[in-house]
C-alpha positions in Angstrom: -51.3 83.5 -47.3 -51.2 86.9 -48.3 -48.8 88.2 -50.3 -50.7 92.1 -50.7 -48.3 93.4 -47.9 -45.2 92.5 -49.6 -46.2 93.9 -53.2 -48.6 96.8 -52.4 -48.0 100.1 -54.4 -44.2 98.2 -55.5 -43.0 98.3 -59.6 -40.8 95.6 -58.8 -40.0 92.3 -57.2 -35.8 91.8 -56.7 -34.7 87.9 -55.6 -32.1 86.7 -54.8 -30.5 82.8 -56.1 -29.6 80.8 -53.8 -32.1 79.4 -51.1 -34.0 82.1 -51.7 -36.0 80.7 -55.5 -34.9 77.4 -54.6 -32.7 74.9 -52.4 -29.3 75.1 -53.1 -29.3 71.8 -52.0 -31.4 70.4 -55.0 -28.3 71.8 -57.0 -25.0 70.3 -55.3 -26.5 67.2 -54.3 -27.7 66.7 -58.1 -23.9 67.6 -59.1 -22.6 65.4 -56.6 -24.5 62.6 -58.3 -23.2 63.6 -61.8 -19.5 63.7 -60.3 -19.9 60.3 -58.6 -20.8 58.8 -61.9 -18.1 60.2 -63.7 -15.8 59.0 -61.3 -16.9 55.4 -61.4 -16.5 55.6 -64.8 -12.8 57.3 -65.3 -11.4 55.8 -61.8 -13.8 52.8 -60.9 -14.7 54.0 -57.6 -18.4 52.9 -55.9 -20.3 56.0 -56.9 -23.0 55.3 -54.5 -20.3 55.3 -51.8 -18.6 58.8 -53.1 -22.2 60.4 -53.5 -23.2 59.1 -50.1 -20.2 60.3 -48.7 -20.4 63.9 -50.0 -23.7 64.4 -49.5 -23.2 63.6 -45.3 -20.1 66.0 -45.4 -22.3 68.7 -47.1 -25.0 68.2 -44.6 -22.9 67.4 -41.8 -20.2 70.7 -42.5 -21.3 72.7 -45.8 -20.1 72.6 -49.3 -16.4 74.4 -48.6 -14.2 70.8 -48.5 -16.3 68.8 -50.3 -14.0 67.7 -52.8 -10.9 67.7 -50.6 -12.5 65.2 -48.2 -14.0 62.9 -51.0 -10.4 62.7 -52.5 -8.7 62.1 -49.6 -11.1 59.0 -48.1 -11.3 57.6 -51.4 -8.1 58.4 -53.5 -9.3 60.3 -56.4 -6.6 62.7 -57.9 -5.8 66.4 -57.5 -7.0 66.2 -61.3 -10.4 65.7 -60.8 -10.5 69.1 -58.4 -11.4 71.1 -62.1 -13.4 68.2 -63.1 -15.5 69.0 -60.3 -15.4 72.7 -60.2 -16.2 72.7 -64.4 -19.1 70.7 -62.8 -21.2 73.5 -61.1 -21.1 75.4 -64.3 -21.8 72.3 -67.1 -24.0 70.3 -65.5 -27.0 68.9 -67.1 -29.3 67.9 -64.3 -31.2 65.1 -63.8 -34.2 66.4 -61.9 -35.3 70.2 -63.0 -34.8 72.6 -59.9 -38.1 73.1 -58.0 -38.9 76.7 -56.7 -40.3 76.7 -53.2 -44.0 76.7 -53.0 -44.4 80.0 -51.4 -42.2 82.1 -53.9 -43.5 80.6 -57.2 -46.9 81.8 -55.5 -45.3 85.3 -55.1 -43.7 85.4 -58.3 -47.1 84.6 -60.2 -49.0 87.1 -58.3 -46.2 89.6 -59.3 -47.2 89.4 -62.7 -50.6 89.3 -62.1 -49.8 92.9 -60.4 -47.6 93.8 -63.4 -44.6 93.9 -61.4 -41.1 93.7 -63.6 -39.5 91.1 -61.9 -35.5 91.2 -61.1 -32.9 88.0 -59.9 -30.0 89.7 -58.4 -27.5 87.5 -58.4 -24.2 87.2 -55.9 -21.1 84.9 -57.5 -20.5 82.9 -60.1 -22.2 84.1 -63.3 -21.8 81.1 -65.5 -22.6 78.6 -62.4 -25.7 80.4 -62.2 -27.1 81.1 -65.8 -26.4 76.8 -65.4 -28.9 76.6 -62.0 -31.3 79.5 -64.0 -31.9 77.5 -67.3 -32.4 74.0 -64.8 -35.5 75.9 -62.7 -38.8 74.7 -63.8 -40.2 78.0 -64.1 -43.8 77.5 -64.6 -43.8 79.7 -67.7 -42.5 82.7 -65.6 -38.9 82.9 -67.6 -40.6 85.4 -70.0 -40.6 88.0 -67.3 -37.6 87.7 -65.7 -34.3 90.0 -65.9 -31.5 88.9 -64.1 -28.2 90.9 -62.8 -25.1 90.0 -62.0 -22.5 91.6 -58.8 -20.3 90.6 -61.5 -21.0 93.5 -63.5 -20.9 96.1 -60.9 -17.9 95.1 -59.0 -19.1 92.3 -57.1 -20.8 94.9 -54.7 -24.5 93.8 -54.2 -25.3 98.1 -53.4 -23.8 99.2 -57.0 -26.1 96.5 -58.4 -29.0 97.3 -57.0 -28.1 101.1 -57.7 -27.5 100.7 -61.4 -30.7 98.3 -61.7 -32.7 101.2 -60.4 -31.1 103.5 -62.9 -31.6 101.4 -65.6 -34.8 100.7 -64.4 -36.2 104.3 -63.7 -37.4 103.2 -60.1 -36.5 104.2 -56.8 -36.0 102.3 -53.4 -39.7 102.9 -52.2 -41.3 100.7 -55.8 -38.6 98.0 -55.0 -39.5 95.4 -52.5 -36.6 92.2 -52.2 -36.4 88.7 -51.1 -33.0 87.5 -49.8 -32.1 83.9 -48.0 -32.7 82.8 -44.9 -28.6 83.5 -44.4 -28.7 87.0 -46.7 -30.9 88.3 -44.3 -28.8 87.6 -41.2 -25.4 88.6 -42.6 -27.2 92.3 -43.9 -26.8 91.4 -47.8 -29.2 94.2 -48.5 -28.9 97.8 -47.6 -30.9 98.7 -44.8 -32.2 101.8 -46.4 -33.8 99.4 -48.7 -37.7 97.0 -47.9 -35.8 93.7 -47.9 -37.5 90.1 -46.3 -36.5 87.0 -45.9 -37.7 84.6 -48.1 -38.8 82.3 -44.9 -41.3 84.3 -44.3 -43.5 83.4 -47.2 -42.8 79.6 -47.3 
């Protein structure tokens, strides 16, 4: 596949976290495992049983209730709720985060085409410095800046407009990749070349 359309006459690649470098669902379903363990350790619960279970609810109706549902069906205390949330930020994963195919390919031709390369990143900042130092990067790390909505508000337009800034480019260098859900729900200014990442993979 050709990538020469999406970086043509561009200084710099922007990319989103979440489902757009890799599946979320490598993360929470990883975490799930850890949190399973830990509670048939503490509590003596089946951990197959609670990771089974949360990993059908996920699937089944998204990340929101995990925790409430697991503690409810199997009686795990309101004091595990932090336990779990601490979780998403601490975790040491089993299994190294896989990009998806088609974006590692787009980040190594990037370099190759000496495009500075830029994660913009929506939420949590320690939860995701924690997924960032799990993705097998292929050695591409070294050329990667990321920014945080944190910083600028939480507003995904003053980030992009003080990476620019700071960057010395304007909208026409920039090209960005969003999710699959981004893309629908407008995460990215219009005025700005943005794609989903589905159509590279």
């Amino acid at each position: 596949m050709s990538l020469e359309k999406y970086l043509s006459n561009k200084k710099a690649l922007i990319i989103t976290l979440d489902d757009a470098l890799y599946p979320k669902k490598d993360y929470l379903l990883q975490v799930y495992y850890l949190f399973s363990e830990f509670m048939a350790y503490s509590e003596q619960i089946d951990a197959k049983a609670i990771v089974d279970f949360m990993s059908k609810e996920y699937l089944q109706s998204g990340e929101k209730e995990v925790f409430a549902k697991t503690a409810a069906k199997f009686n795990i205390p309101d004091k595990y709720d932090h336990n779990f949330n601490l979780l998403f930020e601490t975790a040491r994963l089993p299994l190294k985060l896989l990009l998806f195919q088609g974006v590692l390919d787009l980040l190594q031709e990037a370099v190759v085409e000496r495009l500075r390369i830029f994660i913009l990143v929506d939420g949590n900042p320690a939860e995701a410095i924690n997924k960032i130092k799990q993705i097998e990067w292929n050695g591409l790390q070294d050329y990667l800046k990321v920014y945080f909505t944190a910083e600028y508000d939480h507003s995904v337009t003053n980030t992009i407009s003080g990476l620019l800034e700071e960057q010395s480019l304007v909208k026409d260098e920039v090209t960005i990749f969003v999710s699959k859900n981004q893309s629908e729900s407008n995460f990215v200014d219009s005025s700005l070349q943005s794609f989903s990442v589905t159509e590279i993979l």
